[in-house]
N, CA and C atoms of all chains as a GROMACS GRO file, in nm:
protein
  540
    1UNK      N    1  -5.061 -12.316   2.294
    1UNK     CA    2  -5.018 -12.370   2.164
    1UNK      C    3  -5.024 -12.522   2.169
    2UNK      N    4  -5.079 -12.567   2.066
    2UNK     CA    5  -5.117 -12.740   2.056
    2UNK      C    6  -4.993 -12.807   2.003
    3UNK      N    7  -4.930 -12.899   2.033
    3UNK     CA    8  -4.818 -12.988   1.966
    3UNK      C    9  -4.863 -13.055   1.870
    4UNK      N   10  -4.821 -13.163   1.820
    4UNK     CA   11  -4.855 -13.213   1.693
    4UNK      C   12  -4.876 -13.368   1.717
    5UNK      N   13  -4.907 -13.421   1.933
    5UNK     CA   14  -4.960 -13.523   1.897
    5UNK      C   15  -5.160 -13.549   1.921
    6UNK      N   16  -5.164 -13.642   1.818
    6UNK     CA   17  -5.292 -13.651   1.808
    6UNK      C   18  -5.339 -13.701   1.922
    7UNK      N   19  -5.466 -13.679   1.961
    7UNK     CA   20  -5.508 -13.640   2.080
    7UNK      C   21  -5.677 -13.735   2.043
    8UNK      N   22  -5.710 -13.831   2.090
    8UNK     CA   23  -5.817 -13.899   2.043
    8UNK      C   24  -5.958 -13.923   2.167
    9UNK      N   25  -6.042 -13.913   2.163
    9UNK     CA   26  -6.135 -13.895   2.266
    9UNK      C   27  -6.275 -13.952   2.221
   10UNK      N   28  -6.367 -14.016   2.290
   10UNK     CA   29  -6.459 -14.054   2.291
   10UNK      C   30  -6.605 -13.947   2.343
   11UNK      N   31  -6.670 -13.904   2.264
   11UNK     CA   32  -6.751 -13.825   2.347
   11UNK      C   33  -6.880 -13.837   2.294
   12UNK      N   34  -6.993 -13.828   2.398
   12UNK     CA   35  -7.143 -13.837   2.388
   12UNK      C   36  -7.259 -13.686   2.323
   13UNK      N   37  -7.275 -13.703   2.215
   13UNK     CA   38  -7.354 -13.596   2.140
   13UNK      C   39  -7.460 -13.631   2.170
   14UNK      N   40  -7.579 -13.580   2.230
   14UNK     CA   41  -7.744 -13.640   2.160
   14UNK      C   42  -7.750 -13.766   2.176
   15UNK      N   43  -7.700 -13.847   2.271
   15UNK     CA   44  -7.760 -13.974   2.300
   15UNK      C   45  -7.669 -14.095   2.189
   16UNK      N   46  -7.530 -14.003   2.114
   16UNK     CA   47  -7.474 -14.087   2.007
   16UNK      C   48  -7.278 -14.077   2.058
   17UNK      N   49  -7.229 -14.149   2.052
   17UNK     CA   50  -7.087 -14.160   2.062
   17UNK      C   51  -7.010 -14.125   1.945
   18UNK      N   52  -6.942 -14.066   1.952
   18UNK     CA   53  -6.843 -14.025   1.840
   18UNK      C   54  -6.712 -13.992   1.891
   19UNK      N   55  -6.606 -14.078   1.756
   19UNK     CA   56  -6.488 -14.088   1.826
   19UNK      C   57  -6.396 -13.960   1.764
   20UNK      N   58  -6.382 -13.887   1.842
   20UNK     CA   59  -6.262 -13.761   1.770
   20UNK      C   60  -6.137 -13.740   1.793
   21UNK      N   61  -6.073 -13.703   1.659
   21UNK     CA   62  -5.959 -13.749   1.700
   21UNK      C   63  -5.883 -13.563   1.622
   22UNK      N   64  -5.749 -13.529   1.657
   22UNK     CA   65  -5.747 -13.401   1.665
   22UNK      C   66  -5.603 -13.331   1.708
   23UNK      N   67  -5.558 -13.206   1.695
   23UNK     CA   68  -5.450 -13.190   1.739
   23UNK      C   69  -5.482 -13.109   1.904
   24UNK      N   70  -5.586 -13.068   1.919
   24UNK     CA   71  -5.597 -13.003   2.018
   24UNK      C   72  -5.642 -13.086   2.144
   25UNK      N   73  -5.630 -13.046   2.289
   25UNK     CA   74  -5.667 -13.119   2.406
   25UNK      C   75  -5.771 -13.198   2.372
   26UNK      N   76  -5.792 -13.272   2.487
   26UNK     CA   77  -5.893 -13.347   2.500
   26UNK      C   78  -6.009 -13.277   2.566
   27UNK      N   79  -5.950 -13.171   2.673
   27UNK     CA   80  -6.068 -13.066   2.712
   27UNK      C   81  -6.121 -13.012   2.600
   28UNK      N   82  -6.042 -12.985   2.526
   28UNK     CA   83  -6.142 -12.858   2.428
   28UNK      C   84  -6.179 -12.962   2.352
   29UNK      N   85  -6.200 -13.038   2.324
   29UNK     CA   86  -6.282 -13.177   2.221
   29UNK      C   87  -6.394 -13.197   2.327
   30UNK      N   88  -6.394 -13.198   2.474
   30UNK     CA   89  -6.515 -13.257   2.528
   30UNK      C   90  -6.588 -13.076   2.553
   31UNK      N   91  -6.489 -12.997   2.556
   31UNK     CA   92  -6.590 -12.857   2.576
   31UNK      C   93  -6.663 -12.860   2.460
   32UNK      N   94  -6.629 -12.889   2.277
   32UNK     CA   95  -6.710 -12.862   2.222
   32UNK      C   96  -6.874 -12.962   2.204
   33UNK      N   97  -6.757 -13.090   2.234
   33UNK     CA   98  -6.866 -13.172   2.240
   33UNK      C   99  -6.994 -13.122   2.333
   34UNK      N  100  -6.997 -13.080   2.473
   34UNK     CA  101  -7.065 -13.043   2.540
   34UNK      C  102  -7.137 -12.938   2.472
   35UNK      N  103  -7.060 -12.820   2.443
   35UNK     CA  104  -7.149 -12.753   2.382
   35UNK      C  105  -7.246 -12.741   2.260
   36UNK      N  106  -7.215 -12.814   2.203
   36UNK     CA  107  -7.312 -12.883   2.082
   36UNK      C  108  -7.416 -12.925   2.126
   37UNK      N  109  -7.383 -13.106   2.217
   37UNK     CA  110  -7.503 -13.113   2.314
   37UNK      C  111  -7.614 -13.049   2.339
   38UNK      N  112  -7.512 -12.948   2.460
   38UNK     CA  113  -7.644 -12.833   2.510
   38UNK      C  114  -7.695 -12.753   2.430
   39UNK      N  115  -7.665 -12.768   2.275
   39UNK     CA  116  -7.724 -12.644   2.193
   39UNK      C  117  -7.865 -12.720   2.149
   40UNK      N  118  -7.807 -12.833   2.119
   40UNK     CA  119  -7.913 -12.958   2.072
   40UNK      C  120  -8.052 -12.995   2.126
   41UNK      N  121  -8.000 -12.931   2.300
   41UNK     CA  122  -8.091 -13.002   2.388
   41UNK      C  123  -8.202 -12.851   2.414
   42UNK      N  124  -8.128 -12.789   2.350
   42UNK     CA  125  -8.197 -12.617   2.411
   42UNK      C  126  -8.276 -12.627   2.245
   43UNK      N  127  -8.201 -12.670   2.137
   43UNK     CA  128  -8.319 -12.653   2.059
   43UNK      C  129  -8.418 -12.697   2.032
   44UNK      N  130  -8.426 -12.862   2.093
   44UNK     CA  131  -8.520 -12.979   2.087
   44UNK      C  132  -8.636 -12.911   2.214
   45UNK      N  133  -8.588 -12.834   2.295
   45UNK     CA  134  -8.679 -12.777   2.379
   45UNK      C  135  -8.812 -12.706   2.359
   46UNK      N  136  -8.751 -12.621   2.241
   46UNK     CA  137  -8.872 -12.517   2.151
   46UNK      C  138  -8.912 -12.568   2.053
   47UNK      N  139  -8.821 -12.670   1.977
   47UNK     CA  140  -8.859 -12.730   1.866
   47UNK      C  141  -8.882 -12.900   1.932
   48UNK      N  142  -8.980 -12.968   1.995
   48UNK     CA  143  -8.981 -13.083   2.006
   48UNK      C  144  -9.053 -13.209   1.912
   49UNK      N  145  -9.107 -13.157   1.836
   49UNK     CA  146  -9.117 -13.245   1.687
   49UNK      C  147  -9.035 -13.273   1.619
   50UNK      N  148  -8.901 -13.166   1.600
   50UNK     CA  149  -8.781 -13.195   1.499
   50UNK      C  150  -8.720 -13.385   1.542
   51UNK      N  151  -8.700 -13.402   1.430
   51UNK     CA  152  -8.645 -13.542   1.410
   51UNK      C  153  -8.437 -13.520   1.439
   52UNK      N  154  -8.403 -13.630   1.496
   52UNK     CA  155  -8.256 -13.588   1.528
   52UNK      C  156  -8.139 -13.472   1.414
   53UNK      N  157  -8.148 -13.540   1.296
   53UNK     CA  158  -8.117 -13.480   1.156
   53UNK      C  159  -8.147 -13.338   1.146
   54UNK      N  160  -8.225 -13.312   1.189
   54UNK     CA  161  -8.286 -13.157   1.143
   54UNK      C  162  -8.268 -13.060   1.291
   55UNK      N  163  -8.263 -13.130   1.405
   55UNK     CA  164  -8.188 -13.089   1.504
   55UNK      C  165  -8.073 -13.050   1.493
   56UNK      N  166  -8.002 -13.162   1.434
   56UNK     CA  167  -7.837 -13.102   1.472
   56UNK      C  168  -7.817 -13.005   1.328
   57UNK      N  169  -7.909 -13.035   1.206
   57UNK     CA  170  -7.873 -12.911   1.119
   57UNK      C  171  -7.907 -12.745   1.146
   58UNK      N  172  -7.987 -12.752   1.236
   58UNK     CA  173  -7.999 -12.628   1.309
   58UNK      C  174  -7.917 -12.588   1.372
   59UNK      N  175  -7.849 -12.706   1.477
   59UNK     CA  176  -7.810 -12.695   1.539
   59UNK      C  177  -7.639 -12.624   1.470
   60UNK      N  178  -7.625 -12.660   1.362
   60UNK     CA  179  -7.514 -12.635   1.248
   60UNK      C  180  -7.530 -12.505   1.250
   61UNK      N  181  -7.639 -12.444   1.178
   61UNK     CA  182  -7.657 -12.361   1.148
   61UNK      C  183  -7.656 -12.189   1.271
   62UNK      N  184  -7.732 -12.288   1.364
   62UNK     CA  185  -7.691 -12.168   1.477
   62UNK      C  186  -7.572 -12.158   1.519
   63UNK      N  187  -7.504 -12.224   1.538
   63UNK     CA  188  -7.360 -12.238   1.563
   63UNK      C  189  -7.245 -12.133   1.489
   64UNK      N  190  -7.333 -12.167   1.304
   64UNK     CA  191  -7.293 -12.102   1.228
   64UNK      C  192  -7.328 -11.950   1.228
   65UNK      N  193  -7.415 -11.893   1.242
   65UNK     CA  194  -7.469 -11.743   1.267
   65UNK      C  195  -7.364 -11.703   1.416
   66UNK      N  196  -7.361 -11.790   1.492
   66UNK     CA  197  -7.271 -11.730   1.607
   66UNK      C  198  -7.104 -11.702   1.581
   67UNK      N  199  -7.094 -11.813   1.472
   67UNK     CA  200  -6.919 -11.800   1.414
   67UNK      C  201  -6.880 -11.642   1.379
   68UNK      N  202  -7.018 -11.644   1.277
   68UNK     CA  203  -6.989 -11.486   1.137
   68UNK      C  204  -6.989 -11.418   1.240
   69UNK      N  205  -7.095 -11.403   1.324
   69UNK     CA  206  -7.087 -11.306   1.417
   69UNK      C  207  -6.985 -11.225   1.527
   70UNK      N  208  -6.911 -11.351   1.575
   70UNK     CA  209  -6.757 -11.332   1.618
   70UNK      C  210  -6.667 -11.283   1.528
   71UNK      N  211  -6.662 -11.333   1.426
   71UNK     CA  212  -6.544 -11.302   1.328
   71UNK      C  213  -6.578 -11.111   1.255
   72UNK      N  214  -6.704 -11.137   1.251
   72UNK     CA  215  -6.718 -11.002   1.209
   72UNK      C  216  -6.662 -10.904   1.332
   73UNK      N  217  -6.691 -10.914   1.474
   73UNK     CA  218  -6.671 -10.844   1.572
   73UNK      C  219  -6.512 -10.838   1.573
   74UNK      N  220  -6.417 -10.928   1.564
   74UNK     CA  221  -6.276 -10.972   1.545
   74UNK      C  222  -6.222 -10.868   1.456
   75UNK      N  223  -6.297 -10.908   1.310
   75UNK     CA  224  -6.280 -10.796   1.169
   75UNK      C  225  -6.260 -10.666   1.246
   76UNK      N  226  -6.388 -10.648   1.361
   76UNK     CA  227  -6.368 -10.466   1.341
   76UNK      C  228  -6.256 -10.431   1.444
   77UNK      N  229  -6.244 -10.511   1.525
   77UNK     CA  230  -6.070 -10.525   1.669
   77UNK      C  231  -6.020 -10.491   1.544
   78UNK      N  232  -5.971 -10.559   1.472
   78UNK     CA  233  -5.854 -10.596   1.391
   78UNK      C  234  -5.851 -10.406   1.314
   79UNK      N  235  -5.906 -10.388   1.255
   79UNK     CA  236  -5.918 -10.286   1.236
   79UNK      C  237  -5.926 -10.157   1.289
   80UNK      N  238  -6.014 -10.146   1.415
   80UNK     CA  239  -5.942 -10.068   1.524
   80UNK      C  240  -5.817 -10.062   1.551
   81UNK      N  241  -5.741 -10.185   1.586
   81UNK     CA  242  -5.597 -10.164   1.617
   81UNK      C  243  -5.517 -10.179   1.490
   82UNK      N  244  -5.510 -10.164   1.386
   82UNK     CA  245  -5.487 -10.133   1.246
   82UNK      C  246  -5.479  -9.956   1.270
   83UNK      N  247  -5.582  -9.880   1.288
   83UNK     CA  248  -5.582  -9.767   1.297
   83UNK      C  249  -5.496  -9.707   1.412
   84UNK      N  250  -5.490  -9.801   1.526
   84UNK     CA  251  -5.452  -9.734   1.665
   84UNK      C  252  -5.294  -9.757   1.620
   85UNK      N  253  -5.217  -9.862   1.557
   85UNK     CA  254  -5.150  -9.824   1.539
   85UNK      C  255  -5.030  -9.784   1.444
   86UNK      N  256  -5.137  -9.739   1.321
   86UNK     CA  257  -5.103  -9.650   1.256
   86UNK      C  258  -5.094  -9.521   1.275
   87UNK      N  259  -5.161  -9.482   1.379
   87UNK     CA  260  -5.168  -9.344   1.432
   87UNK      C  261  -5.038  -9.339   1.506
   88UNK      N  262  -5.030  -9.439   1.556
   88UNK     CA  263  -4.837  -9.417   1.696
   88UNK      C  264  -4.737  -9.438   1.610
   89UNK      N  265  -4.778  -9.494   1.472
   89UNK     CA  266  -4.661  -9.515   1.400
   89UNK      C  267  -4.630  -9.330   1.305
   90UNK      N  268  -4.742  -9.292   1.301
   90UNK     CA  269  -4.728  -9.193   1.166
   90UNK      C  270  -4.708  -9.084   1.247
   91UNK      N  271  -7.609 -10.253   1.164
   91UNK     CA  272  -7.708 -10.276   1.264
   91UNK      C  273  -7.842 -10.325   1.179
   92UNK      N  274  -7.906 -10.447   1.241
   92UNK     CA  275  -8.000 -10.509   1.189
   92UNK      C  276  -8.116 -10.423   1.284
   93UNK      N  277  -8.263 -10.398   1.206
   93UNK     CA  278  -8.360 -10.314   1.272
   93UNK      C  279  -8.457 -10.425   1.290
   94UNK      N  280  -8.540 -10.461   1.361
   94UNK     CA  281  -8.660 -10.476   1.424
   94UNK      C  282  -8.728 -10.582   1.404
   95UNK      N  283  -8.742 -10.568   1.172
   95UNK     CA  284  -8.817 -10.640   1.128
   95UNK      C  285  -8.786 -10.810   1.126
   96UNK      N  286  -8.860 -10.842   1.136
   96UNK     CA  287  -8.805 -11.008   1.120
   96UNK      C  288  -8.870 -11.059   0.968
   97UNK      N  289  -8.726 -11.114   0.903
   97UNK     CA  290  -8.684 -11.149   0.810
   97UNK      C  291  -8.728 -11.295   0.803
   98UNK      N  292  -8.818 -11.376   0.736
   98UNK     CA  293  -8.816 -11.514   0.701
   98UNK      C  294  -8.761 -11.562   0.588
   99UNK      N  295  -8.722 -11.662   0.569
   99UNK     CA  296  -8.664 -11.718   0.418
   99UNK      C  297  -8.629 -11.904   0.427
  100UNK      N  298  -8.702 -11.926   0.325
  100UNK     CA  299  -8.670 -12.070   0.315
  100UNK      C  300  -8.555 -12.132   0.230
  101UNK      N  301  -8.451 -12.204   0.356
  101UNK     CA  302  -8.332 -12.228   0.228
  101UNK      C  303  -8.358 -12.355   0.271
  102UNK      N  304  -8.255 -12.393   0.184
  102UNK     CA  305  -8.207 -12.563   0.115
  102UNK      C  306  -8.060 -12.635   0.187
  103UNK      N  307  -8.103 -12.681   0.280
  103UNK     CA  308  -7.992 -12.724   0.364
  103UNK      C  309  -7.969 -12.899   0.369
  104UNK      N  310  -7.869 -12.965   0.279
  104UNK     CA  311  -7.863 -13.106   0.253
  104UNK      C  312  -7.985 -13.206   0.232
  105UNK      N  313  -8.078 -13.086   0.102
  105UNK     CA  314  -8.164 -13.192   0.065
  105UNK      C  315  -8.308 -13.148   0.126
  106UNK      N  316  -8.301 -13.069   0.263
  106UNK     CA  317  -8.413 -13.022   0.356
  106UNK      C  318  -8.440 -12.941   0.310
  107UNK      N  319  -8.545 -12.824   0.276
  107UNK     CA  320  -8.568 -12.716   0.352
  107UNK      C  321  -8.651 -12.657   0.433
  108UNK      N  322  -8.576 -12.544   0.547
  108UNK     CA  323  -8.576 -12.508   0.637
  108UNK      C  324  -8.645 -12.352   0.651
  109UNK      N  325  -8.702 -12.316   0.716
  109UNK     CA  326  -8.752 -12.240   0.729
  109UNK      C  327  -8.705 -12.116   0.847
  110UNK      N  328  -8.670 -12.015   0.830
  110UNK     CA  329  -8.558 -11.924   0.902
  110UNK      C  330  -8.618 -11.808   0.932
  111UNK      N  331  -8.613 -11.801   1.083
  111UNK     CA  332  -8.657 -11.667   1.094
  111UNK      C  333  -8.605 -11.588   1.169
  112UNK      N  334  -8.542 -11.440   1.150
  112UNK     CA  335  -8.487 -11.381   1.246
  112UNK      C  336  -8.434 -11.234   1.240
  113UNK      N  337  -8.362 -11.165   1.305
  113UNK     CA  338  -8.404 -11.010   1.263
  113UNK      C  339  -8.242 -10.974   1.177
  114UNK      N  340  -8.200 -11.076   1.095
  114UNK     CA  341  -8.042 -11.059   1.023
  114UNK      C  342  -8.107 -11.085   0.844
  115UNK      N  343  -8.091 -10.996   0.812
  115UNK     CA  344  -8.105 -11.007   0.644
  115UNK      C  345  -8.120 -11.148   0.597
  116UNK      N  346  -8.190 -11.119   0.478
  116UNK     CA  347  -8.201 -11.258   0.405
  116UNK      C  348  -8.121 -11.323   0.401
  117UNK      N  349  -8.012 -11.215   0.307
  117UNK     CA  350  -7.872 -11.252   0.260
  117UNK      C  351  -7.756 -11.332   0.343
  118UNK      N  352  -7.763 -11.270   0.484
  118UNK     CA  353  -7.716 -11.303   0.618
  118UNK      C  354  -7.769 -11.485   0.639
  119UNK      N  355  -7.885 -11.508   0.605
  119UNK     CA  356  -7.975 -11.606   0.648
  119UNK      C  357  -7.910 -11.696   0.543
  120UNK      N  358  -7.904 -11.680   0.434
  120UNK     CA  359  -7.891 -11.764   0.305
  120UNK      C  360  -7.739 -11.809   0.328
  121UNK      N  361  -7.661 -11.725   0.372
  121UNK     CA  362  -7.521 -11.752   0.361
  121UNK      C  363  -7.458 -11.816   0.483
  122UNK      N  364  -7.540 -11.823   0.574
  122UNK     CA  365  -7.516 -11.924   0.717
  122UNK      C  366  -7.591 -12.090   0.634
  123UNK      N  367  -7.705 -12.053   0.594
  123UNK     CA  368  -7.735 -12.179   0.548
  123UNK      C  369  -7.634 -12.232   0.421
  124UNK      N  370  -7.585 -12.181   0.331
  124UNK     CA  371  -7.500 -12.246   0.208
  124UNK      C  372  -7.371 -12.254   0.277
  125UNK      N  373  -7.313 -12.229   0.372
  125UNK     CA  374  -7.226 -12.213   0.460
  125UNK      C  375  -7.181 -12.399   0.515
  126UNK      N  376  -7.365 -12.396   0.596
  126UNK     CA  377  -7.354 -12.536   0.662
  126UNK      C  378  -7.342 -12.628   0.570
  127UNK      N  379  -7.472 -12.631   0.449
  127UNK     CA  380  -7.444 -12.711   0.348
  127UNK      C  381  -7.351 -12.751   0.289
  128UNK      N  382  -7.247 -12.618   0.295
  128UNK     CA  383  -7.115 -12.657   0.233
  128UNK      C  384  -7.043 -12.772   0.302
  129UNK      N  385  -7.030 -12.725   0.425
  129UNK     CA  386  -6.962 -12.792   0.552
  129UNK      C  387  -7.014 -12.936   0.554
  130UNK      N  388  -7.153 -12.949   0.542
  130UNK     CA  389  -7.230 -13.110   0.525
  130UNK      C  390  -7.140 -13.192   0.392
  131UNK      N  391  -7.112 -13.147   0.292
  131UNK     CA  392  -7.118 -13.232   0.233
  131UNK      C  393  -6.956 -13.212   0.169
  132UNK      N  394  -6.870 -13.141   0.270
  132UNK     CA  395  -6.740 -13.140   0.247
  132UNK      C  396  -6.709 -13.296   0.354
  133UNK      N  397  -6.765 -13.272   0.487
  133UNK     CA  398  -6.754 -13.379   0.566
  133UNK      C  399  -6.770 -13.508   0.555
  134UNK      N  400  -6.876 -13.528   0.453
  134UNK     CA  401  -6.977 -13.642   0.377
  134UNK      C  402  -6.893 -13.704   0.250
  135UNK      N  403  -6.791 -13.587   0.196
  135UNK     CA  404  -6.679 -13.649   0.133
  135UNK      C  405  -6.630 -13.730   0.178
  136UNK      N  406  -6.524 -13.695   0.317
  136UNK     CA  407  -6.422 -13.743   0.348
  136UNK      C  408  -6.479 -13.888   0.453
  137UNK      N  409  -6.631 -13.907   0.478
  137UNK     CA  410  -6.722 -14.008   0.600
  137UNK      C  411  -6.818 -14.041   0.485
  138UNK      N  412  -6.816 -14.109   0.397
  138UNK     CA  413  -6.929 -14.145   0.292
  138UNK      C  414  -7.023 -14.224   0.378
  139UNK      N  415  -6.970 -14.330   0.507
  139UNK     CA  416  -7.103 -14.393   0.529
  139UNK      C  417  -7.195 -14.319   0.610
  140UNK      N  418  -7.155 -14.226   0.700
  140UNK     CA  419  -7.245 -14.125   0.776
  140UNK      C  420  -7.396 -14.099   0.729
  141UNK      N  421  -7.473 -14.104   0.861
  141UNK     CA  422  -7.613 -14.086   0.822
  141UNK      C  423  -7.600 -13.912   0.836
  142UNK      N  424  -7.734 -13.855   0.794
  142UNK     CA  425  -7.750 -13.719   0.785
  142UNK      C  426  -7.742 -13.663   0.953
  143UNK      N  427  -7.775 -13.728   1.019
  143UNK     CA  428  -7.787 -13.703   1.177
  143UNK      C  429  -7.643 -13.670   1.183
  144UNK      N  430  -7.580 -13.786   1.186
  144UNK     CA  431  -7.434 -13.797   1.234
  144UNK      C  432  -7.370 -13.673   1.166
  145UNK      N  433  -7.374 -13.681   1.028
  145UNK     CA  434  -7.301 -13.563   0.898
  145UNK      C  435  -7.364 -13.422   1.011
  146UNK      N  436  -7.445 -13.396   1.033
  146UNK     CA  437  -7.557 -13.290   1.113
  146UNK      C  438  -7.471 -13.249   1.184
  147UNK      N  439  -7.435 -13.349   1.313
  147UNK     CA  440  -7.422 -13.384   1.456
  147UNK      C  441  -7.220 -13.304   1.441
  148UNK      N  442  -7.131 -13.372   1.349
  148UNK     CA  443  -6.995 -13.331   1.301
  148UNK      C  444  -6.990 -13.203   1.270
  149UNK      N  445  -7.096 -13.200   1.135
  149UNK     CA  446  -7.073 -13.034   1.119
  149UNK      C  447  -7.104 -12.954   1.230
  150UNK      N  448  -7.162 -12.937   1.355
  150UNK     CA  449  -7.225 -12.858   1.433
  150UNK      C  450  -7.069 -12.865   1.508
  151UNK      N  451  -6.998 -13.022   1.567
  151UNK     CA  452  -6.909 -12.992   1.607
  151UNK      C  453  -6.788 -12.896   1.548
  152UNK      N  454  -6.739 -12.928   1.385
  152UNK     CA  455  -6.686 -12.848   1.334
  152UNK      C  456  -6.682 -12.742   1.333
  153UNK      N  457  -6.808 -12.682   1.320
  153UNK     CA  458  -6.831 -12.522   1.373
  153UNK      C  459  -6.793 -12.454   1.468
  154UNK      N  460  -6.838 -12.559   1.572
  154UNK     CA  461  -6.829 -12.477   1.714
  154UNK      C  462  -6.668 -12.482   1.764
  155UNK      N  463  -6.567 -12.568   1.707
  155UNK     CA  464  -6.450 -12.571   1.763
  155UNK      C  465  -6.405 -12.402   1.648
  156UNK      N  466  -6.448 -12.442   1.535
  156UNK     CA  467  -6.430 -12.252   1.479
  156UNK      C  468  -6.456 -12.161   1.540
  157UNK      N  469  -6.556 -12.149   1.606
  157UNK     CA  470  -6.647 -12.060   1.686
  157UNK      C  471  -6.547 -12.019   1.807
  158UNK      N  472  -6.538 -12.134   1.843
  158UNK     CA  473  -6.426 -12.136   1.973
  158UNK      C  474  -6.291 -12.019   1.952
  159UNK      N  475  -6.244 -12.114   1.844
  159UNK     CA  476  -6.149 -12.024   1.815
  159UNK      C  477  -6.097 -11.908   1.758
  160UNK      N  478  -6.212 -11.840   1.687
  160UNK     CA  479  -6.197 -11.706   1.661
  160UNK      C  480  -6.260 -11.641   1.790
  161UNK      N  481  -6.334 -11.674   1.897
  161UNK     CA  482  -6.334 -11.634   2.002
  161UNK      C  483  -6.254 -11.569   2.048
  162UNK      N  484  -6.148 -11.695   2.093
  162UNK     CA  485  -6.058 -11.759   2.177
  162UNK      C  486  -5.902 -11.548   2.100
  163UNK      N  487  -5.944 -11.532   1.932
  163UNK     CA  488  -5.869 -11.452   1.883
  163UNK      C  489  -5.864 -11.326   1.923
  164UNK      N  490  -6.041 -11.360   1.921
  164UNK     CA  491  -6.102 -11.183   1.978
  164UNK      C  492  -6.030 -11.172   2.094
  165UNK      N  493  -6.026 -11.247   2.210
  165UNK     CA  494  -6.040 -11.206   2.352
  165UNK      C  495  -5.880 -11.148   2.320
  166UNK      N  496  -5.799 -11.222   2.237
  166UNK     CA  497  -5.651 -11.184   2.237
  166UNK      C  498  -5.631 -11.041   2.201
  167UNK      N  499  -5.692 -10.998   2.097
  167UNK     CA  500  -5.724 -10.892   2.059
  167UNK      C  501  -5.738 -10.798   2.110
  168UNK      N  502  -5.862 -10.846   2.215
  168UNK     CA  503  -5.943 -10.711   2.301
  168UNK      C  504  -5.852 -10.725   2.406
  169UNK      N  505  -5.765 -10.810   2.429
  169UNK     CA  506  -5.685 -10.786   2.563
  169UNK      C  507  -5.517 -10.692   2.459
  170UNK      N  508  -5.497 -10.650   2.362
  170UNK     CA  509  -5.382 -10.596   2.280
  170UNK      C  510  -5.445 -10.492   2.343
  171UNK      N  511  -5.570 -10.445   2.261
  171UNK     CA  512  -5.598 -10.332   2.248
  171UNK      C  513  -5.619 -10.283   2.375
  172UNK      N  514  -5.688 -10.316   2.458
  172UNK     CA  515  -5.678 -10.270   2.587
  172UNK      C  516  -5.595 -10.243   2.697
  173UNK      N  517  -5.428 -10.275   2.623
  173UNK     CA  518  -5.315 -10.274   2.698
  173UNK      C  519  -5.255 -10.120   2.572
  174UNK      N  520  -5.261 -10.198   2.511
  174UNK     CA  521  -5.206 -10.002   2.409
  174UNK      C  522  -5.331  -9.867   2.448
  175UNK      N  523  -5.471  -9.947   2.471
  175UNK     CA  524  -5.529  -9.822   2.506
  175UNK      C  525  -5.465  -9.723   2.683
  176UNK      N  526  -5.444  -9.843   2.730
  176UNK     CA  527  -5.370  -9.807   2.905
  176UNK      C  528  -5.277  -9.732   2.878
  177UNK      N  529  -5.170  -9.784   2.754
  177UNK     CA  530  -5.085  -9.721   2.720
  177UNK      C  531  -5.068  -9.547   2.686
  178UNK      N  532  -5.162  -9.585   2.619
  178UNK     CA  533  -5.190  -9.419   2.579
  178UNK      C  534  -5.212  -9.347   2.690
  179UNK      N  535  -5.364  -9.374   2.776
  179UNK     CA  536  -5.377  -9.280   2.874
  179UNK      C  537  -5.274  -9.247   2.997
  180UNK      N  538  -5.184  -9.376   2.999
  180UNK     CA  539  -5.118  -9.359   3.142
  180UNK      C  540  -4.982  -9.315   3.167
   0.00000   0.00000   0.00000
């Protein structure tokens, strides 16, 4: 559980600094940072013509297909144990 | 369950468009992209001087700390359910 002081960090995206600032650690600000990064650097790999801009909007975007994808998997937990325990209750 | 075929579709992502290809419905495709867009230019509100890179570079982070954390829900989840499932059998 995160407290409520702000938590401010400096971290390196793609060759660019950005300052974030946040209620959560400073680890999980440099884990995401990192992982953005490496998403950036894995897509500039297959795609090496893309211009920085259109990198990281991919890079948005895949990020984004991986979100729905969790949450949908979450949706169906949630609902499994919705059923599991409605069944111990009834 | 998505089958086999691979799905292309060109959306409109902050002004770009992008060209998408992959084996998740159009619809799936369209709504990750109006998704990010949204996210671009909710961010672009609140950072008016931001270049598109940078706006890019935020939203990707934004995402992925989401990403993180409905993760971070599931695993909670799958560790409930897997303690009421013990439950049951043992």
């Amino acid at each position: 559980m995160s407290d409520q002081t702000i938590t401010r960090v400096a971290v390196d995206i793609y060759g660019n600094t950005y300052k974030m600032a946040g209620y959560e650690s400073a680890g999980h600000m440099r884990l995401v940072a990192t992982m953005v990064d490496d998403k950036m650097r894995e897509i500039q790999r297959t795609n090496p013509s893309l211009d920085t801009a259109k990198l990281a909007v991919l890079t948005a975007v895949n990020t984004m297909h991986d979100y729905l994808k969790v949450k949908e998997q979450m949706e169906q937990l949630e609902q499994e144990l919705k059923q599991i325990k409605g069944g111990l209750n009834g």
